[in-house]
Biopython code that builds the backbone (N, CA, C, O; Angstrom):
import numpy as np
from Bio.PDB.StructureBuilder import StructureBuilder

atoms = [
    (1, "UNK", "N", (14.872, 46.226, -14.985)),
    (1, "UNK", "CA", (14.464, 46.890, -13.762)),
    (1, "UNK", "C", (13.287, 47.837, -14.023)),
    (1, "UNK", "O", (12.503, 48.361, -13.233)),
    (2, "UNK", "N", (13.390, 47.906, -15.375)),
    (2, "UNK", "CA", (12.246, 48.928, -15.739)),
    (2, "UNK", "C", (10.474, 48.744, -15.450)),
    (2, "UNK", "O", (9.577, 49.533, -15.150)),
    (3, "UNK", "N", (10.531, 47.535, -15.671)),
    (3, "UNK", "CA", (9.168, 46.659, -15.227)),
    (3, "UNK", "C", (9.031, 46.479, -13.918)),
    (3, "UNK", "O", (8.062, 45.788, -13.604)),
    (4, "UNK", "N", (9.734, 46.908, -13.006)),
    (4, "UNK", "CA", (9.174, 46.839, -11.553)),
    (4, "UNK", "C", (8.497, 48.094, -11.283)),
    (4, "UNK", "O", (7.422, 48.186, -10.691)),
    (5, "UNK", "N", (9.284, 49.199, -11.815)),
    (5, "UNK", "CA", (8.144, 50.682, -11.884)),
    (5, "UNK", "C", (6.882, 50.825, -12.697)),
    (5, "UNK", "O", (5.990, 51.637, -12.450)),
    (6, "UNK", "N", (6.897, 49.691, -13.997)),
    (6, "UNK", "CA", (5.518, 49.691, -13.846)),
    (6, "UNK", "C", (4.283, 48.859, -13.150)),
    (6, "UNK", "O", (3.099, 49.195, -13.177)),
    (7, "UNK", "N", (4.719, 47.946, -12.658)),
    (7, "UNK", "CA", (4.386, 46.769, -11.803)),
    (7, "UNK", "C", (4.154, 47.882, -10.598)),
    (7, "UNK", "O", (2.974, 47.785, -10.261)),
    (8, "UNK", "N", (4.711, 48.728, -9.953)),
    (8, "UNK", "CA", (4.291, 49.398, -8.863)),
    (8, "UNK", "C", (3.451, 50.593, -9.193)),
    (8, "UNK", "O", (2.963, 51.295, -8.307)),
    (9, "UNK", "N", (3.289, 50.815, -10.438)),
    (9, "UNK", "CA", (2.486, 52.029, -10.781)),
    (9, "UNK", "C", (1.318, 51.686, -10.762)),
    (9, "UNK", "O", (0.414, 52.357, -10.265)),
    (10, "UNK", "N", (1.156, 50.314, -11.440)),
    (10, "UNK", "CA", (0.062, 49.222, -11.162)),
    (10, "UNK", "C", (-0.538, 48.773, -10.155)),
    (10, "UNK", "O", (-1.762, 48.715, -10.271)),
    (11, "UNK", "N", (-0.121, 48.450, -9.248)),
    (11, "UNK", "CA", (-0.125, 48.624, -7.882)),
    (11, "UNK", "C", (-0.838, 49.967, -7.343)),
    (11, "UNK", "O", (-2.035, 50.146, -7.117)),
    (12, "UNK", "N", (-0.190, 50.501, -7.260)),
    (12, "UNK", "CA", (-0.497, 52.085, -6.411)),
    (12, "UNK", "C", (-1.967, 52.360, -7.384)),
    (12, "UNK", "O", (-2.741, 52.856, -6.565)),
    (13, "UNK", "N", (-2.312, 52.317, -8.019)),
    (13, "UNK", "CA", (-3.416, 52.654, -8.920)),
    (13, "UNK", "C", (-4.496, 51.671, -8.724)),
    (13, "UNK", "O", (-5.674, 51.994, -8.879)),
    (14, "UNK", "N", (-4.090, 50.338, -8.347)),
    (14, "UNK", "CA", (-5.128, 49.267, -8.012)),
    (14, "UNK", "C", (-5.642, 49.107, -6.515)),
    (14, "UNK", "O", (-6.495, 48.296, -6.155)),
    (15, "UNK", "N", (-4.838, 50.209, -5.536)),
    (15, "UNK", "CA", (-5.057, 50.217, -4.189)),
    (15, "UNK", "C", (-6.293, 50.274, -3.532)),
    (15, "UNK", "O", (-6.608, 49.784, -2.447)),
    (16, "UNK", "N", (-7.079, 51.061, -4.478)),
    (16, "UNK", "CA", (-8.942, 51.274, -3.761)),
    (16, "UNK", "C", (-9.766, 50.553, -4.647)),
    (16, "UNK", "O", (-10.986, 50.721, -4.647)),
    (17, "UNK", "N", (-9.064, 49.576, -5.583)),
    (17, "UNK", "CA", (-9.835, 48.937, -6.426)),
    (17, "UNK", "C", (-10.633, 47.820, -5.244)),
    (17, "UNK", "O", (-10.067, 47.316, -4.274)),
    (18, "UNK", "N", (-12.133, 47.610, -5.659)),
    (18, "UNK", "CA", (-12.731, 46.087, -5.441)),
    (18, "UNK", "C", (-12.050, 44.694, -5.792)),
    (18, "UNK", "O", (-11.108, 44.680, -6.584)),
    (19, "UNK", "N", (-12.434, 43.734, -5.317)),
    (19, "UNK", "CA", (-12.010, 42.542, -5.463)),
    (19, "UNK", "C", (-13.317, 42.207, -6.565)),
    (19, "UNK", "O", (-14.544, 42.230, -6.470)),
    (20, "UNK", "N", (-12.206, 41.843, -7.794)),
    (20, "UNK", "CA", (-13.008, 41.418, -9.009)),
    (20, "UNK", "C", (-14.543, 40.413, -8.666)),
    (20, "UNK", "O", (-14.892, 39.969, -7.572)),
    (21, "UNK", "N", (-15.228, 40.275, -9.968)),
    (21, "UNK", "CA", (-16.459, 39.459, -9.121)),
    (21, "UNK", "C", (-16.276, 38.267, -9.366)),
    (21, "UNK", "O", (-15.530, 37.913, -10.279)),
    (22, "UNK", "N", (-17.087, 37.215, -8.404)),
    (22, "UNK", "CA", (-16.379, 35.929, -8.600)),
    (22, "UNK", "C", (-16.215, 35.219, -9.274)),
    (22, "UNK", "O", (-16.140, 34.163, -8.647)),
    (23, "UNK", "N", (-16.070, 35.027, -10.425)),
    (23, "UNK", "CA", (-15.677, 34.434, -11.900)),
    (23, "UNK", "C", (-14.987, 35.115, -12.235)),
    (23, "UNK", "O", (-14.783, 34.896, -13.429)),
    (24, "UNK", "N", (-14.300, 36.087, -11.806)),
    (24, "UNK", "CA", (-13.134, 36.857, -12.530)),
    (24, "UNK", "C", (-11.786, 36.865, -12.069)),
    (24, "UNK", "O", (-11.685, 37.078, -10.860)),
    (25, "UNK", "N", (-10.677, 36.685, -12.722)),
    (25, "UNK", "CA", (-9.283, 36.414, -11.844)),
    (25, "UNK", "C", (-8.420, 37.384, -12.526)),
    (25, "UNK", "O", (-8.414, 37.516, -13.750)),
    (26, "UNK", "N", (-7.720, 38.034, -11.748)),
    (26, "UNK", "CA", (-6.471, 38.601, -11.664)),
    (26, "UNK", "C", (-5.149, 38.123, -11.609)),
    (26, "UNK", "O", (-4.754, 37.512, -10.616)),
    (27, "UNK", "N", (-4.491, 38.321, -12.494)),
    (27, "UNK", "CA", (-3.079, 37.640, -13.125)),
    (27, "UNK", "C", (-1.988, 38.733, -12.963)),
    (27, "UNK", "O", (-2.170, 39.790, -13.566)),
    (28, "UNK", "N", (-1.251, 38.631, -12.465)),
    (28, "UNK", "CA", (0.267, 39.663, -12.571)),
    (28, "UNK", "C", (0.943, 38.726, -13.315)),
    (28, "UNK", "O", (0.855, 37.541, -12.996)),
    (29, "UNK", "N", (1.690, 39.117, -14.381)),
    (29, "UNK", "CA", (2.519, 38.775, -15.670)),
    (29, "UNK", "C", (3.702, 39.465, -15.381)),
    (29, "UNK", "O", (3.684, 40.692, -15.470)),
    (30, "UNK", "N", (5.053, 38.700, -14.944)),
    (30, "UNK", "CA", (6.316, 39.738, -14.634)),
    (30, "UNK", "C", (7.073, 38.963, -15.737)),
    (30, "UNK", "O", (6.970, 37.738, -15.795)),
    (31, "UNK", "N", (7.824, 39.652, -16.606)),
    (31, "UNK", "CA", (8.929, 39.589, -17.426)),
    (31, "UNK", "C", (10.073, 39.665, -16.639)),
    (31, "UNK", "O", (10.303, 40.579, -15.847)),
    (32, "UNK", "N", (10.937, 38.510, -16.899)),
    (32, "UNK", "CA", (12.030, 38.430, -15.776)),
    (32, "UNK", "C", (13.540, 38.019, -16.390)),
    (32, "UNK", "O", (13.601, 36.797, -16.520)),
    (33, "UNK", "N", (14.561, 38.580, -16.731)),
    (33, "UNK", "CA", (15.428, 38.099, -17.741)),
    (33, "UNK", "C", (16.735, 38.212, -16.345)),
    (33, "UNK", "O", (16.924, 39.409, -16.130)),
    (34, "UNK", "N", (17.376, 37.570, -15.665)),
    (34, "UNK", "CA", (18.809, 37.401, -15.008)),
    (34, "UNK", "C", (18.434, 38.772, -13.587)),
    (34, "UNK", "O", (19.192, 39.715, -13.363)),
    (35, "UNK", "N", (16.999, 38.484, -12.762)),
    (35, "UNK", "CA", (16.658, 39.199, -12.067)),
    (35, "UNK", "C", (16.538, 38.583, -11.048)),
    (35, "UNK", "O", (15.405, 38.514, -10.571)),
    (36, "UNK", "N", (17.792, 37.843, -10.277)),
    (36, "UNK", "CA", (17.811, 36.870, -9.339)),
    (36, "UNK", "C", (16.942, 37.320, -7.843)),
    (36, "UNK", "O", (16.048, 36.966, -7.074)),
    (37, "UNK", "N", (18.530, 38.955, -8.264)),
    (37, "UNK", "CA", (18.245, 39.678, -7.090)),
    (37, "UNK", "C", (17.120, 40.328, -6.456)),
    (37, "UNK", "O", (16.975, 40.645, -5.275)),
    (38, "UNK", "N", (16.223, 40.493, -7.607)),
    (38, "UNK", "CA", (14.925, 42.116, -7.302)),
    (38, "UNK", "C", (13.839, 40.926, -7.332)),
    (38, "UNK", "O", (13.017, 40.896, -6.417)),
    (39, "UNK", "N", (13.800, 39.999, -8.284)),
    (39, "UNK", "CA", (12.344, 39.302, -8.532)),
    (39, "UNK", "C", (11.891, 38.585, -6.906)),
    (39, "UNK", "O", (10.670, 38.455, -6.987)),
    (40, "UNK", "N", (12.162, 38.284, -6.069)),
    (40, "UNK", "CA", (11.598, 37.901, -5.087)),
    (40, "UNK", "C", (10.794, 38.732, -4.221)),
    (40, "UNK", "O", (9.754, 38.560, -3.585)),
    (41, "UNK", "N", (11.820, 39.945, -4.443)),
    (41, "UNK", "CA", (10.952, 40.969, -3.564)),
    (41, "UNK", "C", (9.377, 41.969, -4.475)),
    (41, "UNK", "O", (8.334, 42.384, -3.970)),
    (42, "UNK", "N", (9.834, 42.032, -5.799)),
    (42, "UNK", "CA", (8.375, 41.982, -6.078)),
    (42, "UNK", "C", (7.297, 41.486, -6.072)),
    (42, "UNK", "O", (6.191, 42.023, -6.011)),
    (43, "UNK", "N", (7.743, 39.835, -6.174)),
    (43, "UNK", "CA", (6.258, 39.297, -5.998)),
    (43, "UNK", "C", (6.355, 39.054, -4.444)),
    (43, "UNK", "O", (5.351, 38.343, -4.406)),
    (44, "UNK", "N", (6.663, 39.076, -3.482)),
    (44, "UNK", "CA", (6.550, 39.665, -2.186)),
    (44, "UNK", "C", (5.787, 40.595, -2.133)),
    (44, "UNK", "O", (4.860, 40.505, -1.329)),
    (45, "UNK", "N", (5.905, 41.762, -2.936)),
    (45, "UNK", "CA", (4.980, 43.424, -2.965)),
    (45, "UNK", "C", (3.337, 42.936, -3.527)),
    (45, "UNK", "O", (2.186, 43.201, -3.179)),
    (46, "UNK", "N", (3.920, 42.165, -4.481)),
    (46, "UNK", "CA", (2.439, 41.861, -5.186)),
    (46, "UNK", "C", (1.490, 41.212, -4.597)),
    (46, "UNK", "O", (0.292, 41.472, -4.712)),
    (47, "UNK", "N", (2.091, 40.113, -3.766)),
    (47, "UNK", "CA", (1.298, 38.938, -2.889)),
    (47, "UNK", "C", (0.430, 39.872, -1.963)),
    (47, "UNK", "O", (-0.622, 39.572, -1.399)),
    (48, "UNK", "N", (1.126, 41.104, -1.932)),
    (48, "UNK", "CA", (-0.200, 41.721, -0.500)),
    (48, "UNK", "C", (-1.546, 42.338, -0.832)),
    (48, "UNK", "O", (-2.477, 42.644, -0.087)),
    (49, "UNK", "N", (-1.367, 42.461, -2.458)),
    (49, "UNK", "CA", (-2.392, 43.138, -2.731)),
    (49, "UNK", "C", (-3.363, 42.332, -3.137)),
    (49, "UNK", "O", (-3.196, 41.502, -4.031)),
    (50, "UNK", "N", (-4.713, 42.548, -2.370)),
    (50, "UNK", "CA", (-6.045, 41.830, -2.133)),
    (50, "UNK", "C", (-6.639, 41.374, -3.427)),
    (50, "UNK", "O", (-7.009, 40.206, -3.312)),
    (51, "UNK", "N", (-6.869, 41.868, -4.623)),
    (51, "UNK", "CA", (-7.683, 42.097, -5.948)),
    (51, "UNK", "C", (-6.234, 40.519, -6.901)),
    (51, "UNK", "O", (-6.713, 39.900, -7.851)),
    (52, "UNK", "N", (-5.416, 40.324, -6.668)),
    (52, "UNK", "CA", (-4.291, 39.733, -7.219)),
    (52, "UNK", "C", (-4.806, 38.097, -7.367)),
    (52, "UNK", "O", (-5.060, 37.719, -6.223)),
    (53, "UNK", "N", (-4.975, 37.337, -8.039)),
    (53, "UNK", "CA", (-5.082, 35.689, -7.500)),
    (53, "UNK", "C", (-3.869, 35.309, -7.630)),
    (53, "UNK", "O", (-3.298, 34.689, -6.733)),
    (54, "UNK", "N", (-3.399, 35.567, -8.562)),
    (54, "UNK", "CA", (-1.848, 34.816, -9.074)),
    (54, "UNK", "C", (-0.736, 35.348, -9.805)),
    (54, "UNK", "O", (-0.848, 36.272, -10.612)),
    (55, "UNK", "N", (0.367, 34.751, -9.516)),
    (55, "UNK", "CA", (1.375, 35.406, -10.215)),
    (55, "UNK", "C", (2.371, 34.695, -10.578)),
    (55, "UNK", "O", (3.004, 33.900, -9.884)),
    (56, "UNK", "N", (2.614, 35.118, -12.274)),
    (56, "UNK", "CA", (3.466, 34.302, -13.054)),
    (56, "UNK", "C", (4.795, 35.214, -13.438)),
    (56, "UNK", "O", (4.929, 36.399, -13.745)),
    (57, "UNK", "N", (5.702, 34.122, -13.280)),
    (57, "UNK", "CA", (6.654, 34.667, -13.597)),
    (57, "UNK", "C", (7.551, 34.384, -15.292)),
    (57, "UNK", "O", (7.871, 33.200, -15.397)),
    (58, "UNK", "N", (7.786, 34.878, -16.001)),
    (58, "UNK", "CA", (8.257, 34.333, -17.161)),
    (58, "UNK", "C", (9.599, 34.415, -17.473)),
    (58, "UNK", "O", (10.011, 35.187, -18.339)),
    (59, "UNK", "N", (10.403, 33.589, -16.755)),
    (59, "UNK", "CA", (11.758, 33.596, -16.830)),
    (59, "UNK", "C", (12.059, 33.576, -18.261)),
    (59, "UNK", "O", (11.676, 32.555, -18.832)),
    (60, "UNK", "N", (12.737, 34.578, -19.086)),
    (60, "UNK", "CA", (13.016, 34.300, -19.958)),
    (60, "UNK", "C", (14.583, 34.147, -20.700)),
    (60, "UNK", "O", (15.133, 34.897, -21.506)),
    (61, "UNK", "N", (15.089, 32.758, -20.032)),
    (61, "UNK", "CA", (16.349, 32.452, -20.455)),
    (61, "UNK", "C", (17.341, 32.955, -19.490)),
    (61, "UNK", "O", (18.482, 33.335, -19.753)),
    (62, "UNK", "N", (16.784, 32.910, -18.379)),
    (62, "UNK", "CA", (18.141, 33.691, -17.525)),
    (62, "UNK", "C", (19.067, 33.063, -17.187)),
    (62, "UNK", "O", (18.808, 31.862, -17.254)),
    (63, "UNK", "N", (20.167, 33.290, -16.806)),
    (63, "UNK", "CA", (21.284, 32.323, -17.062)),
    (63, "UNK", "C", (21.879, 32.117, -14.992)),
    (63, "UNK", "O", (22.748, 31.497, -14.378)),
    (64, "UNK", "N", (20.546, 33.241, -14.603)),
    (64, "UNK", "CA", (21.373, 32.851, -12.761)),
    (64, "UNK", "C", (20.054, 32.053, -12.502)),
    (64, "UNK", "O", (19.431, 31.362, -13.307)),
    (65, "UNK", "N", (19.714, 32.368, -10.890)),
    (65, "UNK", "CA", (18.583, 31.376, -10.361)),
    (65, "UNK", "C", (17.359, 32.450, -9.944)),
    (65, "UNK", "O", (17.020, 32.634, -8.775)),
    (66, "UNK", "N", (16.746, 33.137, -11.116)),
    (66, "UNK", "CA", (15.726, 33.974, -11.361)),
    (66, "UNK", "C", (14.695, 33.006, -11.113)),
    (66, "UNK", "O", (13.848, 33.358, -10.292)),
    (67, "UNK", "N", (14.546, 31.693, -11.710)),
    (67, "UNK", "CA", (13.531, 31.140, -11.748)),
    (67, "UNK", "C", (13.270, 30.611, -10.252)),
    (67, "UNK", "O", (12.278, 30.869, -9.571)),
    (68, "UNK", "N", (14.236, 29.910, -9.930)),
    (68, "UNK", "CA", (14.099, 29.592, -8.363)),
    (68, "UNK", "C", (13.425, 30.348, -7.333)),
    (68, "UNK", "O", (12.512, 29.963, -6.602)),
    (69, "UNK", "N", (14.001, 31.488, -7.371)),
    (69, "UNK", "CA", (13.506, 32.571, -6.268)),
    (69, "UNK", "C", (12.066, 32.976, -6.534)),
    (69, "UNK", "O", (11.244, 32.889, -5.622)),
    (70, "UNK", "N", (11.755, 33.371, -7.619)),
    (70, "UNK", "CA", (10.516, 33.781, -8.206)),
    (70, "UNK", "C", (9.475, 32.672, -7.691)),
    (70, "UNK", "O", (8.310, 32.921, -7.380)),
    (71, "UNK", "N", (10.173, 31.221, -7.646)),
    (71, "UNK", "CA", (9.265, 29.814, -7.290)),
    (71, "UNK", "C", (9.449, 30.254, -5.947)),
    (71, "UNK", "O", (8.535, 31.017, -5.634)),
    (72, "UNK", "N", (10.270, 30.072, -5.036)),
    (72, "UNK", "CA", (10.578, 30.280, -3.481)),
    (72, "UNK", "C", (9.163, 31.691, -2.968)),
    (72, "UNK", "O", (8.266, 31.378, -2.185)),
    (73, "UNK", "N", (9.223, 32.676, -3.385)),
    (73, "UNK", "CA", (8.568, 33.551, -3.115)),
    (73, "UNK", "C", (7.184, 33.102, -3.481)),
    (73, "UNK", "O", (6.409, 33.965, -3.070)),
    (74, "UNK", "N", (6.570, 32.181, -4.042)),
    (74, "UNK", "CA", (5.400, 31.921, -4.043)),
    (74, "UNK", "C", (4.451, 31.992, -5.771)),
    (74, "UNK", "O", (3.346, 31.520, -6.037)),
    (75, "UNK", "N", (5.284, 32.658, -6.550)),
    (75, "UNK", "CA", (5.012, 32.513, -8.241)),
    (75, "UNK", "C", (5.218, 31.602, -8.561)),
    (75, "UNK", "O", (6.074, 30.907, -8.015)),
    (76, "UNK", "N", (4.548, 31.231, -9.546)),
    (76, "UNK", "CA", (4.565, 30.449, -10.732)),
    (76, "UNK", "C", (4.753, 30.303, -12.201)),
    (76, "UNK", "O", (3.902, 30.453, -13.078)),
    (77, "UNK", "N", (5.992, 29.991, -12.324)),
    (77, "UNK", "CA", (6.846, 29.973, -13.082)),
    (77, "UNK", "C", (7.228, 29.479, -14.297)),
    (77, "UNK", "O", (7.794, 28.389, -14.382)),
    (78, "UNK", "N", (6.876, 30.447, -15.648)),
    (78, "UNK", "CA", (7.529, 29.067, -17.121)),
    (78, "UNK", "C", (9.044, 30.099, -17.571)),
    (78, "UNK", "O", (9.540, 31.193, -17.301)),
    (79, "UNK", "N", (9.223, 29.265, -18.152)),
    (79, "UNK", "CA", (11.043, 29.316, -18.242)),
    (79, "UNK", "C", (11.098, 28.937, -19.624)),
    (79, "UNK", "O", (10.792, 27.852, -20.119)),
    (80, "UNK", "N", (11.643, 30.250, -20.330)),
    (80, "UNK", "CA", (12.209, 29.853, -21.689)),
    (80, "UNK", "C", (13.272, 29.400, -21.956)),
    (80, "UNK", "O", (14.147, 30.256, -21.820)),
    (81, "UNK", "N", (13.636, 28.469, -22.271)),
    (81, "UNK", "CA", (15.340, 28.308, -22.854)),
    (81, "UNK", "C", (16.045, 28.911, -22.936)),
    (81, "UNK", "O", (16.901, 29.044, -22.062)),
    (82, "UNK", "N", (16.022, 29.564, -24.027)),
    (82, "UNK", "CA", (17.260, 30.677, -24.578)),
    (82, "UNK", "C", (15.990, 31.941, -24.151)),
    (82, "UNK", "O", (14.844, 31.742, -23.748)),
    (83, "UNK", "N", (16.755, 33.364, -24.439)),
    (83, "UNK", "CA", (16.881, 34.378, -24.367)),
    (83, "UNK", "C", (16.028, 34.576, -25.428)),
    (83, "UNK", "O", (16.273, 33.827, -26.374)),
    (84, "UNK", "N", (14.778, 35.607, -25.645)),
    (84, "UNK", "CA", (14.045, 35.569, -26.506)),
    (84, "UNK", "C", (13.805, 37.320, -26.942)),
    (84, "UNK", "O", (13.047, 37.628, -27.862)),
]
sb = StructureBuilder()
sb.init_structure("model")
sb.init_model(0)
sb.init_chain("A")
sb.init_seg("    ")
for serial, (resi, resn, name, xyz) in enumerate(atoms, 1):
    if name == "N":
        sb.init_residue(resn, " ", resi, " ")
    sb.init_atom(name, np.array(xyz, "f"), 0.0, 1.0, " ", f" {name:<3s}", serial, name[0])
structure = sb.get_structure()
């Protein structure tokens, strides 16, 4: 849960930023371990912010349907096996 406060600190700090120049892309990287419940609604938060192109999610080994939701909400998703 700890990575959603910095994911929003990130956020709040990128609010008056420009939209990168056009050859340049913006990546949100969320670490996601059995976060069925919270991960949808972050990248929900993230999707609004303008400067963002994409967002990956890195399921890593979760054992509920982290990866699903994270896909449902509009991320894109790699999935580790086991627990790393």
């Amino acid at each position: 849960m700890y990575w959603f406060f910095v994911i929003l600190a990130f956020l709040l700090a990128g609010i008056k930023t420009q939209k990168p120049k056009k050859y340049q892309k913006v990546s949100v990287i969320i670490p996601a371990y059995n976060e069925e419940e919270t991960v949808a609604k972050v990248v929900e938060v993230i999707k609004k912010v303008s400067f963002v192109d994409e967002i990956i999610v890195v399921n890593d080994g979760s054992s509920d349907n982290t990866a699903e939701e994270a896909m449902n909400a509009g991320a894109r998703v790699i999935t580790h096996e086991v627990n790393k």
